[in-house]
N, C-alpha and C positions, 0 to 999 in steps of 0.2 A: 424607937423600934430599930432595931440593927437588922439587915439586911446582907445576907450574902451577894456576888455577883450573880451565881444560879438563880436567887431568889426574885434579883430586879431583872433577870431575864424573862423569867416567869410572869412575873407582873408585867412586862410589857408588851410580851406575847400574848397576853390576853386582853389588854386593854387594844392594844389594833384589833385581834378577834373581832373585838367590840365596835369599834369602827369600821369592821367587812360586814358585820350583823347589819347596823343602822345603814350602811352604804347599799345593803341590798334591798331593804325597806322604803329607799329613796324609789325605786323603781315601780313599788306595789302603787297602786293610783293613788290620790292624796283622799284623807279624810281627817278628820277632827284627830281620831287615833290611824298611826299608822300602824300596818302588820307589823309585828318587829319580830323576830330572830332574839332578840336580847333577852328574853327573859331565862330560855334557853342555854343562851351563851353564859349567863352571869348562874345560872345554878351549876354548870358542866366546872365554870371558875373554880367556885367552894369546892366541890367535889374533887377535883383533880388534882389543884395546886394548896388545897387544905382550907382551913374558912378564913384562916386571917391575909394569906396572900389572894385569895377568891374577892374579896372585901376587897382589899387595897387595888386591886387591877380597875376593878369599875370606879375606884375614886379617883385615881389616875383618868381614866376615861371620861369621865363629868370633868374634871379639874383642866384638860388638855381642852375642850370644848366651853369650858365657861372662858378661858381664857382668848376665844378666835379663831380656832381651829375647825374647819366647817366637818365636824366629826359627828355631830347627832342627825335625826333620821329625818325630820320635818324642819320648813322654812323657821328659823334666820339660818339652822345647822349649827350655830355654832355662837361664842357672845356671852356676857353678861346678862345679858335678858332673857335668855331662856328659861332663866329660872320663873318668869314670868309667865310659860308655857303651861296650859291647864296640864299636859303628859311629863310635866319634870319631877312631880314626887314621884312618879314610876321610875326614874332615874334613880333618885335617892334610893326608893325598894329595891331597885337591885342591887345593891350593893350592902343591903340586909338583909338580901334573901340568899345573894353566894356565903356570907358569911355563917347565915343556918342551916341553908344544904349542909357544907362543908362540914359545919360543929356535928350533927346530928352524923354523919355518916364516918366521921374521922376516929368521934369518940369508941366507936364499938373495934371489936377485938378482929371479926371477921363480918362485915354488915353484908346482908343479905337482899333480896330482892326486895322484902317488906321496910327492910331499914333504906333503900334506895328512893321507892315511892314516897313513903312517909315523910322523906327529907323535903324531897322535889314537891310534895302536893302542900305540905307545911309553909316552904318559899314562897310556893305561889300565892296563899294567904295570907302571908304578909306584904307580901307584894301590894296586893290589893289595897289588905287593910293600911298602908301609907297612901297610896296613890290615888285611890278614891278621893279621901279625905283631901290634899292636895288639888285634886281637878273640881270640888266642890269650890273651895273656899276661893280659886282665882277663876271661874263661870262667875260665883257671886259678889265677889268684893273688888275684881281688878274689873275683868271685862265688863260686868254690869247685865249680868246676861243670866238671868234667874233661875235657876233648876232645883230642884228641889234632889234630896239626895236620891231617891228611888227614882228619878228622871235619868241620874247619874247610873245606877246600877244598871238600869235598862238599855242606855247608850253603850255601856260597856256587855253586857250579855254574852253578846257575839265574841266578845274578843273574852272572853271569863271562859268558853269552854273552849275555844281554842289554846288555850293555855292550859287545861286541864289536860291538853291535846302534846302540847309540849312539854309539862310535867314527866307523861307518863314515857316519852321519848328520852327527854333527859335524864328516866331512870335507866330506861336502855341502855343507851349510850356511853350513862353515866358508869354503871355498874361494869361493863364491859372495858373502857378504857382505865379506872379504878383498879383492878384485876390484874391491868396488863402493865402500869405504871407501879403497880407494887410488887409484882412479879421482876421486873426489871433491878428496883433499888434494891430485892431482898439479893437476887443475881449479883446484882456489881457488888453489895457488902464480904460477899463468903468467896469471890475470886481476890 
């Protein structure tokens, strides 16, 4: 994958994003899941900077943080081990869910409010559908700490419509900076 220097600027502007998201999550009280901003940031990624550099920012982001960098949002922050964390497939999902925003709202000619939601509410279920599965299988096979998966869903509830909360924000958001970021490069093309 060839990379301009715009390109690794982009990507790295959003992968700190990503670590002012988790660093403000550090502040919400602790629980099993914390509040996170990221789910957010990583669909605004796809959307803004396209789905393949949307993608690449959050793996950048996991990869600075597996490596020791105290950048994710709950206790070690940061290590090899966190992969070990029941909330690290939601790590992985984002950075398959900036990549669907991104695909889904890149591919249309002029995408709309419906093409905006649809991408952001699409994200968030796959979001899940990795992340769940992930917070299953290390509750029951690492920690030793038995749930069943509808235990999982229910633990997650709370945080499932708050996301639905932040979907619908990161279509906002989304669609309005999308707008004003292609209004710009269509500008700088024809001066």
């Amino acid at each position: 994958m060839k990379l301009s220097v715009r390109d690794m600027v982009l990507v790295a502007f959003f992968a700190a994003l990503m670590a002012v998201g988790a660093y403000i999550s550090k502040i919400w009280p602790p629980d099993i899941v914390p509040f996170s901003l990221l789910p957010l940031l990583s669909m605004l990624a796809g959307v803004i900077i396209g789905p393949r550099l949307g993608a690449l920012s959050i793996v950048v982001y996991i990869l600075v943080g597996l490596i020791g960098v105290p950048v994710f949002a709950s206790p070690p922050y940061g290590g090899f081990t966190y992969i070990l964390k029941p909330t690290f497939g939601f790590l992985i999902s984002f950075a398959v869910g900036a990549y669907i925003a991104g695909l889904l709202v890149h591919k249309k000619e002029k995408p709309g409010w419906g093409t905006f939601l649809s991408a952001m509410l699409t994200s968030t279920i796959v979001m899940y559908v990795i992340g769940l599965p992930w917070m299953y299988l290390v509750f029951n096979f690492y920690l030793g700490k038995p749930f069943t998966f509808m235990q999982i869903i229910t633990m997650m509830s709370l945080y499932m419509g708050l996301d639905l909360i932040k979907a619908l924000l990161a279509a906002i958001v989304g669609k309005t900076l999308f707008e004003r970021v292609t209004k710009q490069v269509t500008s700088l093309q024809y001066n």
